[in-house]
C-alpha positions as CSV (number, residue, x, y, z in Angstrom):
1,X,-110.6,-25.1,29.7
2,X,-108.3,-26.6,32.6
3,X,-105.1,-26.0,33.6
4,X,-104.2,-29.5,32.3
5,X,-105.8,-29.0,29.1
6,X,-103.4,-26.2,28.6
7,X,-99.7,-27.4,30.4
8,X,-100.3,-30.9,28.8
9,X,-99.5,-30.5,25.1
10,X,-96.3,-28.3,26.3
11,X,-95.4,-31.4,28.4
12,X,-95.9,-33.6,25.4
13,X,-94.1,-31.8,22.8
14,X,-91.2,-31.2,25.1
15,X,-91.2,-35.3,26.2
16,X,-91.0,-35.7,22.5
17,X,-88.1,-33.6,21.7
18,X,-86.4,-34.9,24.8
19,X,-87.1,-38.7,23.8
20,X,-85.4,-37.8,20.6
21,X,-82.6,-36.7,22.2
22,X,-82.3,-39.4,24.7
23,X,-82.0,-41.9,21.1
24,X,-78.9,-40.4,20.0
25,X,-77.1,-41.1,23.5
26,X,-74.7,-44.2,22.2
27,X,-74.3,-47.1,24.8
28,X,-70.2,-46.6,23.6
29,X,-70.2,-43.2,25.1
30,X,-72.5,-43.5,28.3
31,X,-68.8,-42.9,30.4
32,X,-67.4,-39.9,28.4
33,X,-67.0,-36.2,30.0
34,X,-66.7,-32.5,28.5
35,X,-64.4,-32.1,31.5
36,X,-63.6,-33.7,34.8
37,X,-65.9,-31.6,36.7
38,X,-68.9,-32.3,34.7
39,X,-71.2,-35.9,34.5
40,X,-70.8,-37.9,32.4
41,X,-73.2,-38.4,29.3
42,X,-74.8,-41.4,30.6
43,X,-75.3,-39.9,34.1
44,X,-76.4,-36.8,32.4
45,X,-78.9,-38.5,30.4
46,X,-80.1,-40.5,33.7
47,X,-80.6,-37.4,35.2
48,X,-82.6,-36.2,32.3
49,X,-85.3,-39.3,32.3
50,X,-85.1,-39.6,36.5
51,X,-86.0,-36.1,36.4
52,X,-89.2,-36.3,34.7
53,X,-90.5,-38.6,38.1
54,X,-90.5,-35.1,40.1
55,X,-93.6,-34.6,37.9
56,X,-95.8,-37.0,39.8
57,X,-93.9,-36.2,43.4
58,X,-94.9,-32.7,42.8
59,X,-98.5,-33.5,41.8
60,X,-99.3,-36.1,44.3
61,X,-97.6,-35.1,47.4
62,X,-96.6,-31.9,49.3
63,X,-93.2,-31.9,49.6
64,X,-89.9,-33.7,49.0
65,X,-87.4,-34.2,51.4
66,X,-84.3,-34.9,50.0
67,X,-82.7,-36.5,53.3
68,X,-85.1,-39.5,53.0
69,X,-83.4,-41.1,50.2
70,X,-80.2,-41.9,49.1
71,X,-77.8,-40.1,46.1
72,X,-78.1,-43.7,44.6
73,X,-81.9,-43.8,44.6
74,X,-82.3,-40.3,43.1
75,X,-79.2,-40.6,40.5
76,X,-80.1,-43.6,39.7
77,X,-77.9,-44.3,36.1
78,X,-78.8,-46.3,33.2
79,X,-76.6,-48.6,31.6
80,X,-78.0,-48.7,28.2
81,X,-80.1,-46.2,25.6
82,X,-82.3,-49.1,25.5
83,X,-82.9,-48.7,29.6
84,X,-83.0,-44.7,28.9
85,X,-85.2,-45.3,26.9
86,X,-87.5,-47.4,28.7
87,X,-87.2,-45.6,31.7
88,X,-88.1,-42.8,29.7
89,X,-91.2,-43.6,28.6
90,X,-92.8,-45.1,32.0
91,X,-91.8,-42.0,33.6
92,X,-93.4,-39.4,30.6
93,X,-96.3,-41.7,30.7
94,X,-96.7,-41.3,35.0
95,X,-95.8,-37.5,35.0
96,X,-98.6,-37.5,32.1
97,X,-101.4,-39.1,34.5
98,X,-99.9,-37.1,37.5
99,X,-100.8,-34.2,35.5
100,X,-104.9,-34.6,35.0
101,X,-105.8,-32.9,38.2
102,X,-108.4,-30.3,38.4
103,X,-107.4,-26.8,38.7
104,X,-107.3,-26.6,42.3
105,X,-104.6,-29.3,42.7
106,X,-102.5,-26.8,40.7
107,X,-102.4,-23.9,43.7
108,X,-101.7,-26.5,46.5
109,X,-98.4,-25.1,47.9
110,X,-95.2,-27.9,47.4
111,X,-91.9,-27.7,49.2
112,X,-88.9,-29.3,48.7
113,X,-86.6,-29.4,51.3
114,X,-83.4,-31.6,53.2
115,X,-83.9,-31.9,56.6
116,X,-84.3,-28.6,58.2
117,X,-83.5,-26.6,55.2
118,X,-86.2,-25.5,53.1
119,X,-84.9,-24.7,49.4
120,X,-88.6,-23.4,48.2
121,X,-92.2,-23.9,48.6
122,X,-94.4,-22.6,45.6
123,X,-97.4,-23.7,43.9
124,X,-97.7,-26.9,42.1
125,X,-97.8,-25.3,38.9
126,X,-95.2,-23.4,39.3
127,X,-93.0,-26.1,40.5
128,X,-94.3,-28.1,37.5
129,X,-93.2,-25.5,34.7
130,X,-90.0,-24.1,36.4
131,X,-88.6,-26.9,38.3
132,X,-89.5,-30.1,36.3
133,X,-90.2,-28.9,32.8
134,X,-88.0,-26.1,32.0
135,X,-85.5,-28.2,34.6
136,X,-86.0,-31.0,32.0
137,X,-85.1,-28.4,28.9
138,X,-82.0,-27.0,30.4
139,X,-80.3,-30.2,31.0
140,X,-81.2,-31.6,27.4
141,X,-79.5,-28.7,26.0
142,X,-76.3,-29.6,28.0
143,X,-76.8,-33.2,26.5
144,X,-77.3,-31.9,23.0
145,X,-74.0,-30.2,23.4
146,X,-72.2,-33.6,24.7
147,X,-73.9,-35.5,21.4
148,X,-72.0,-32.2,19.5
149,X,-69.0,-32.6,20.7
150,X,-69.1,-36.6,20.1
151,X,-70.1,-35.9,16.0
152,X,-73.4,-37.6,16.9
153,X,-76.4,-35.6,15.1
154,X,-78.3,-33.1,16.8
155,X,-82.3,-33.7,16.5
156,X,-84.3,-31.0,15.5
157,X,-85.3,-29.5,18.5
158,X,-87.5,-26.1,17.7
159,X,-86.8,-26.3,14.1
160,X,-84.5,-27.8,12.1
161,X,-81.0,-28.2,13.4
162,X,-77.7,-27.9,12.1
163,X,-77.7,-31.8,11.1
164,X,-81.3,-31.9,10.2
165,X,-82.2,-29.2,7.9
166,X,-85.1,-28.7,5.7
């Protein structure tokens, strides 16, 4: 057994509880906030799908430099659940295929950095769980909080939820 054969159903069931989340973001709220400080719950949800692209950075290069690119090009914001959506699903699908490496690909050190400044260097695999995948979970929770306070339904996530019992 490969380290892909195990991390890859954990990526699947969490793109599929994320993808049910992403449904319930309405296009009529994309521009609300929780507070002034905080995105909003379209740039959240942006964030969310653009996120799962550090998948296949992590896998197929060794290191990100954030200086290269623009705010714009790695915030990039949907204006529709329709383009979450879509988005969405072409990224899950790439991270997915990033993912079938041999064991060995797993234990190649991967830094991310801006400019000069180093942030961390770890292994792939550790990058992969911590920083894209549980990265991934800990902003979906903030969004399942936004779809609470908006009286939109919460998916079951783990189990059923508070608007989707048994």
């Amino acid at each position: 057994m490969t380290i892909a054969d195990l991390l890859l159903p954990e990526v699947d069931q969490e793109m599929a509880i994320t993808r049910r989340v992403l449904e319930r973001v309405p296009d009529d709220r994309l521009g609300w906030k929780p507070h002034d400080r905080s995105w909003s719950m379209g740039d959240l949800a942006s964030h969310i799908v653009n996120m799962i692209k550090w998948t296949d950075v992590t896998m197929n290069q060794t290191e990100f430099d954030m200086a290269t690119v623009s705010p714009e090009q790695m915030n990039q914001a949907a204006t529709s659940r329709a383009q979450l959506l879509e988005w969405f699903d072409a990224n899950a699908a790439a991270a997915r295929q990033a993912l079938a490496k041999n064991d060995a690909d797993y234990f190649v050190p991967w830094t991310l950095k801006q400019g000069d400044k180093v942030y961390f260097t770890m292994p792939r695999y550790t990058c992969v769980r911590s920083f894209c995948v549980n990265h991934i979970v800990h902003h979906r929770a903030q969004l399942t909080v936004y779809l609470r306070l908006n009286n939109i339904p919460v998916p079951s996530i783990y189990g059923p939820s508070a608007d989707e019992g048994m």
